[in-house]
N, C-alpha and C positions, 0 to 999 in steps of 0.2 A: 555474584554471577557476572556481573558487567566488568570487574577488575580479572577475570576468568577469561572472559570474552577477548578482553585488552589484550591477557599476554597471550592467549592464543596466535591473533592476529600479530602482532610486532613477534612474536617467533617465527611464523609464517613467513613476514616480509624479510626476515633477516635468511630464510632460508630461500626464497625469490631470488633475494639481492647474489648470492653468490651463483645462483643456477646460473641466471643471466651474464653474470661475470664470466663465468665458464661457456655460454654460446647467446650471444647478445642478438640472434636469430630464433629466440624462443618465443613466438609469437603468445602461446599457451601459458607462459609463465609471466609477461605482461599483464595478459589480460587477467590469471589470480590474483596477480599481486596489485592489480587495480581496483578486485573486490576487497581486498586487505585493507587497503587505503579508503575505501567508501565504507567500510564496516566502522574504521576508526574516525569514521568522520574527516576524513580528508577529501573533500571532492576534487581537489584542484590537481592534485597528485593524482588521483585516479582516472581523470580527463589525460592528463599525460602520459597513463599505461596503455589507457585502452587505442588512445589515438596512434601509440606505439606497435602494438598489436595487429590495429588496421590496417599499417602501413606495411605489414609483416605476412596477412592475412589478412586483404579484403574482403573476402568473400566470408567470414566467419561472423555469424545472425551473432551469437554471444558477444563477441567484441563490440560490436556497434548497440548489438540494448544494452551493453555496459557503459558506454558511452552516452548512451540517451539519459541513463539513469542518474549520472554524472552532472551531464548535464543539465539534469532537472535539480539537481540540488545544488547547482548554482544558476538557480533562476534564468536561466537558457533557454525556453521555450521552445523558440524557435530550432534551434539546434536539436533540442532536445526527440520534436517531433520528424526533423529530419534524419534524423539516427534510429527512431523506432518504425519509419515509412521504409529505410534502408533495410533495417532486420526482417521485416515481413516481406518484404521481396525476394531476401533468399531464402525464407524459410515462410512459407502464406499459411503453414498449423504452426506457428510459435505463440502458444496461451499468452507467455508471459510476454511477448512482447506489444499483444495486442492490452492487457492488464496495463504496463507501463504508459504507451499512448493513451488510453483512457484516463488516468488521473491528470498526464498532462492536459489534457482537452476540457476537463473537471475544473482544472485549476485556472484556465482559461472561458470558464463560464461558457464553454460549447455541450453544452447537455447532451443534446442529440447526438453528435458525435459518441460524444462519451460514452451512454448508451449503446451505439450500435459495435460499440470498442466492447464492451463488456459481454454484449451478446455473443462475439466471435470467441471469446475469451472462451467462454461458458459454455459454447458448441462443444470445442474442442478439448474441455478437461470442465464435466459437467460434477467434478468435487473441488471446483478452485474456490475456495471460502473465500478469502480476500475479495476474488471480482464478485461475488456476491455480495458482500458486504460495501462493495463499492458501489455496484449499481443499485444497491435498495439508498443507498446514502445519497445517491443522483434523485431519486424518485422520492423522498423527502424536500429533494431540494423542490422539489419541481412541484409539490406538495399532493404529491400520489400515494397517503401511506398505506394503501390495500396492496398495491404494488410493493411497496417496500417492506411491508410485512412479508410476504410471501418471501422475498430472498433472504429475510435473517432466520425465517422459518429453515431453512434450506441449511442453512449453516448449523443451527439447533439441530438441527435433526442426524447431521453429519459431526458433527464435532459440539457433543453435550457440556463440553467442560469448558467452552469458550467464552469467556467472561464480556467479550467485542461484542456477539453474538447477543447475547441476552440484553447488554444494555443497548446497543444499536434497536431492539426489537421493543425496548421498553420505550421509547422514541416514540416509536412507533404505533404501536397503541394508544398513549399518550396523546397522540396526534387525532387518533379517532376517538376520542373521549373513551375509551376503554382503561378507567383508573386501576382497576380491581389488578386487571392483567399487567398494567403498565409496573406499580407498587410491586407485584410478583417479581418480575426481570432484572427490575433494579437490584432486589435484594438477593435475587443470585448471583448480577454481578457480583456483588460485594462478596458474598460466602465462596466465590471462588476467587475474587483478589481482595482482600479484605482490606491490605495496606494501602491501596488507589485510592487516592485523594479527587487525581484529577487524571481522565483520560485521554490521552494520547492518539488520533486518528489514524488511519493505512495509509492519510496522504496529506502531503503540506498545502493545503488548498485555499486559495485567496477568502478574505475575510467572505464569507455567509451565513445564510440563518441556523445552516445543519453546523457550520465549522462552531457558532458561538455556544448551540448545543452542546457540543460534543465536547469544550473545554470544561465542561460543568463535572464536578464529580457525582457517583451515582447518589451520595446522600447529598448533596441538595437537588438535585432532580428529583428523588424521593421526597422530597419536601414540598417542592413545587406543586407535584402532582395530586399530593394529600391537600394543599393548598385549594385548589381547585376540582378536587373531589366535594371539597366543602362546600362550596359554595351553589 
């Protein structure tokens, strides 16, 4: 799948590279070929599309949360949150780019922020799984997991086959001594990714107590948890 992924996107860029060749005033084909470049993990290329873009089309929310997002993965911050305050400006119902400012604000150990990021999120596209799963992951942080239950509930209930879902929610229980429940989740993560060793989070977020969790694979958190059922 990910070698699928690859040549998808590098066919993509190769068919960018000549549009623009052909009217190098393609604001819209900048900003694709910026996602081309951030899918392929190139953020620094993609910082140079979208910025390409904005200069082509300022006023376009997409170019600039492309830009944010850019710059969030090269550890930009600041840039970062000033590309997602730009997009909400011209666009004040853009979910995703209230989503994007929340994890940087997360990664920034601004909670509260974050939260009120994820709420706006969540008004406005009340089936965004990701900002759910991001603010039940704030409310872990913050070590709320009644609160946190309630939003992987939300994703469970909206998307059964979500593997994030279940083990985010197995966290969670976990948290409130609820073994029986916790042992459940894990183990359907697992029957719905069975090969996941180790889980991957919605966001690159500075070293914390949810981020150390969440490197843990479902079986030894399964472990843990029988651990301390035990006792």
């Amino acid at each position: 799948m990910q070698r699928l992924k690859r040549f998808y996107y590098q066919a993509s860029i190769r068919g960018l590279n000549n549009r623009i060749h052909r009217n190098p005033n393609d604001a819209a084909a900048y900003s694709r070929r910026g996602v081309a470049y951030r899918e392929l993990a190139q953020p620094a290329q993609a910082l140079d599309d979208f910025d390409a873009a904005i200069r082509l089309a300022p006023n376009s929310e997409f170019a600039h949360l492309g830009r944010g997002i850019a710059c969030s993965d090269l550890n930009q911050d600041e840039s970062a949150l000033h590309a997602f305050d730009e997009a909400i400006r011209l666009d004040p119902d853009f979910a995703y780019a209230y989503y994007h400012r929340a994890l940087t604000y997360r990664r920034l150990k601004q909670d509260e922020r974050a939260l009120a990021d994820y709420d706006a999120a969540l008004r406005l596209d009340p089936d965004f799984a990701y900002a759910y799963i991001g603010r039940g992951a704030v409310y872990l942080d913050l070590l709320q997991p009644t609160q946190a239950l309630a939003d992987f509930d939300a994703v469970v209930r909206r998307q059964p086959k979500n593997a994030n879902a279940y083990y985010s929610r197995g966290v969670a229980y976990r948290d409130l001594a609820d073994y029986e429940r916790a042992i459940a989740d894990f183990d359907a993560a697992l029957r719905l990714e069975p090969g996941s060793r180790e889980r991957t989070r919605i966001a690159a977020i500075a070293t914390t107590r949810w981020e150390r969790l969440s490197l843990q694979s479902p079986i030894s958190m399964r472990h843990s948890v029988l651990i301390q059922k035990a006792k």
